[in-house]
N, C-alpha and C positions, 0 to 999 in steps of 0.2 A: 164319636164321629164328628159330630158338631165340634166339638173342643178344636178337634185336630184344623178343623176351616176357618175357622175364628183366626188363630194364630197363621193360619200358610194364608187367608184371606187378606188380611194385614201388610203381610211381607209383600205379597201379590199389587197391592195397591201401592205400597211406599215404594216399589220400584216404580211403579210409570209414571208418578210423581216426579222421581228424578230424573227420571226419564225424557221429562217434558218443560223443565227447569223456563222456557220461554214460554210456553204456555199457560206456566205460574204467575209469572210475573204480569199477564196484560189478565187475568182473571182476578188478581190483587187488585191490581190497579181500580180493573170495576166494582170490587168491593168497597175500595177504600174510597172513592168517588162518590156514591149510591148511600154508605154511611155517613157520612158528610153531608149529603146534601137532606137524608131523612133526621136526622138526627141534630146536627150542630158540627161544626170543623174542631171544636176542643174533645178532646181523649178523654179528658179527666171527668167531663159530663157526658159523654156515648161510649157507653159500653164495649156496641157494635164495634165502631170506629177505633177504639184503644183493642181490642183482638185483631182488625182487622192488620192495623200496622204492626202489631206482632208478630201477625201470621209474617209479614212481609221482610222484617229485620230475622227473621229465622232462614228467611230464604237468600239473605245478603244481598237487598232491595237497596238503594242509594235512598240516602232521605231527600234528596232534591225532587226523586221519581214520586215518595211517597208524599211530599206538601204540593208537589202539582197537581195529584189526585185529589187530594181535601178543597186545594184550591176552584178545579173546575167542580167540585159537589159544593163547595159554597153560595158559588159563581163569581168568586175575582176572577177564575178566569174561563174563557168560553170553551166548549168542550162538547163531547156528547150527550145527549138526553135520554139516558136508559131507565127503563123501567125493568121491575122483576116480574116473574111468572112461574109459576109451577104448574107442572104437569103431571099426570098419573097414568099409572099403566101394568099391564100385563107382562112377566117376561114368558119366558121357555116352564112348561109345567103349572104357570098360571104364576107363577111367584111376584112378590109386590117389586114395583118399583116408583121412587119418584124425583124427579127430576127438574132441580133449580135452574131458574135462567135470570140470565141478568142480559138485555136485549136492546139496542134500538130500531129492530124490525119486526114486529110483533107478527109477521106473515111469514118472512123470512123463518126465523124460530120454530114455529108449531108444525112447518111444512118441514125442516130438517127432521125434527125429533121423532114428530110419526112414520117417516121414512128409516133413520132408523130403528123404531121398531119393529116396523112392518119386512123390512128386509132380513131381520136379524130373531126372526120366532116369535115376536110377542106383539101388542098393541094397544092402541093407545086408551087411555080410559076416560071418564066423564069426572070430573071434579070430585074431590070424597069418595071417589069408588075404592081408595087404597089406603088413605090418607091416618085412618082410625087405626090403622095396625105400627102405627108410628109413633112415638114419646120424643119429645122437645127440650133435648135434657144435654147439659155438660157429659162429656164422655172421658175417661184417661184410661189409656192401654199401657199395661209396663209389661215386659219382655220375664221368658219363663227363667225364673232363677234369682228376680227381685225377693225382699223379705216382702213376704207377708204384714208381717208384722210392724214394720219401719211405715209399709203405703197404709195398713190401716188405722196406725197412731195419728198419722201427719192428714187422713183422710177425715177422719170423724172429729178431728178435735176443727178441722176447717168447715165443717159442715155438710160434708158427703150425704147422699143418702144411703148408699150403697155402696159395699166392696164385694169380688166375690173372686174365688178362685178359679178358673177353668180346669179340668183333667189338665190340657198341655200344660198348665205351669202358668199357665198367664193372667195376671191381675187384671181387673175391668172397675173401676170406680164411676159411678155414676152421681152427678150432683144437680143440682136447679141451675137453670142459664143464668140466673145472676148469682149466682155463686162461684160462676166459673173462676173469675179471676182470682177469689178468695182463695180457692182449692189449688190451681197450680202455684200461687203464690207460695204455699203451705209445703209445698211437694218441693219446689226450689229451694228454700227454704233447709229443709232437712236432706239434700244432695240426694232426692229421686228425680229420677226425666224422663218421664213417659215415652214410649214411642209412639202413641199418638195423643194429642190432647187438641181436641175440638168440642166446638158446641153443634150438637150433630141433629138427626132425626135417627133414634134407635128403635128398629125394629121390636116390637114385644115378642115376637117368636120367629123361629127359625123355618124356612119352606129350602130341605136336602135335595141337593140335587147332585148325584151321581155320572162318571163317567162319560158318554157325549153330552148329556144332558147340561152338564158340568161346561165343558166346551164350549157349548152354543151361547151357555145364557153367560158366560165373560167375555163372547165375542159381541156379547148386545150392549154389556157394560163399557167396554172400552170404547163402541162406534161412539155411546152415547158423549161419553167424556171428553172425545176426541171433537165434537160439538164446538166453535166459537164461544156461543151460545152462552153454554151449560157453565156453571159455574160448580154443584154437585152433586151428585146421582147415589139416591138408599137406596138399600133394597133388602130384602130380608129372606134372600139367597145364600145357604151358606154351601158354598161348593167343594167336593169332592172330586178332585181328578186323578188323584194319586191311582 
């Protein structure tokens, strides 16, 4: 059961991704600003900042878009002043969720996000009330039908922690955030492409949730992502709607 949400959970998210192709680009933008400005404007020495403009060139970002963000996180040029914030909370069934922001109205923020949770079945929670059921780890999803064997060569010899197979078919490598680059590096490398490769917050266990249950608690996911705000929303819902 779980297998089966893992993979239609995936699918599920990379459409509204595309789905929302403008909504990507001013979310980049505040990463790659935010990285820059905690970090330093060079790639080669923020980690942060060299993912982030990846993220960016994957989505077919103009590099003019992506040096005016580093610019205003430097400050050559004047821009807005965001800070980040996380939030935690409750959805449908009690299941965890939590939710990044990247903000310049820190009232604005916490009054959207409670709203929708409170609209949408669940609510909002006190700092660390959710946060422990969460790992801060490199993530890579390959689609059911890759070798095994090709992502676990190109995985452990780059330093993965972990590989594992799901029932559906579908590979999950998990490595250390600073390993990240090493490992998709690795994977490029040997002509594998994840269909998802982030540095994530992974759920340690799964909270199922069945048919409307199912329903409600992706109707609280989407209000949330649909958020200015929000930049990205765990949660360790694996749903069944089928």
């Amino acid at each position: 059961m779980a297998g089966h949400s893992k993979w239609a959970n995936i699918q599920h998210r990379k459409g509204r991704q595309d789905a929302k192709r403008g909504k990507i680009f001013t979310k980049l933008i505040k990463e790659i600003t935010i990285s820059a400005r905690l970090g330093g404007g060079d790639p080669s020495t923020n980690p942060r900042l060299r993912l982030a403009i990846d993220k960016a060139r994957d989505q077919n970002m103009p590099n003019d878009n992506i040096q005016r963000g580093i610019q205003r996180g430097t400050g050559e040029l004047e821009g807005v002043a965001y800070e980040e914030i996380r939030y935690e909370g409750y959805g449908v069934g009690g299941a965890a969720v939590m939710v990044d922001c990247t903000t310049d109205n820190r009232t604005r923020c916490v009054a959207e996000v409670r709203h929708a949770f409170t609209k949408n079945g669940g609510n909002l929670g006190s700092d660390g009330s959710v946060a422990y059921l969460f790992k801060h780890c490199g993530q890579f999803v390959f689609a059911p039908g890759t070798s095994e064997d090709r992502v676990m060569e190109a995985a452990l010899d780059a330093g993965a922690e972990d590989v594992t197979t799901d029932e559906d078919g579908s590979i999950e490598v998990i490595c250390a955030p600073g390993d990240f680059t090493m490992v998709r590096e690795a994977f490029a490398k040997a002509g594998l492409k994840p269909e998802i490769a982030e540095i994530t917050m992974k759920a340690s266990s799964e909270s199922v949730l069945e048919g409307e249950d199912a329903v409600r608690m992706r109707r609280l996911l989407d209000a949330l992502e649909e958020l200015d705000d929000v930049q990205d929303v765990y949660t360790n819902a694996a749903l069944e709607t089928d």
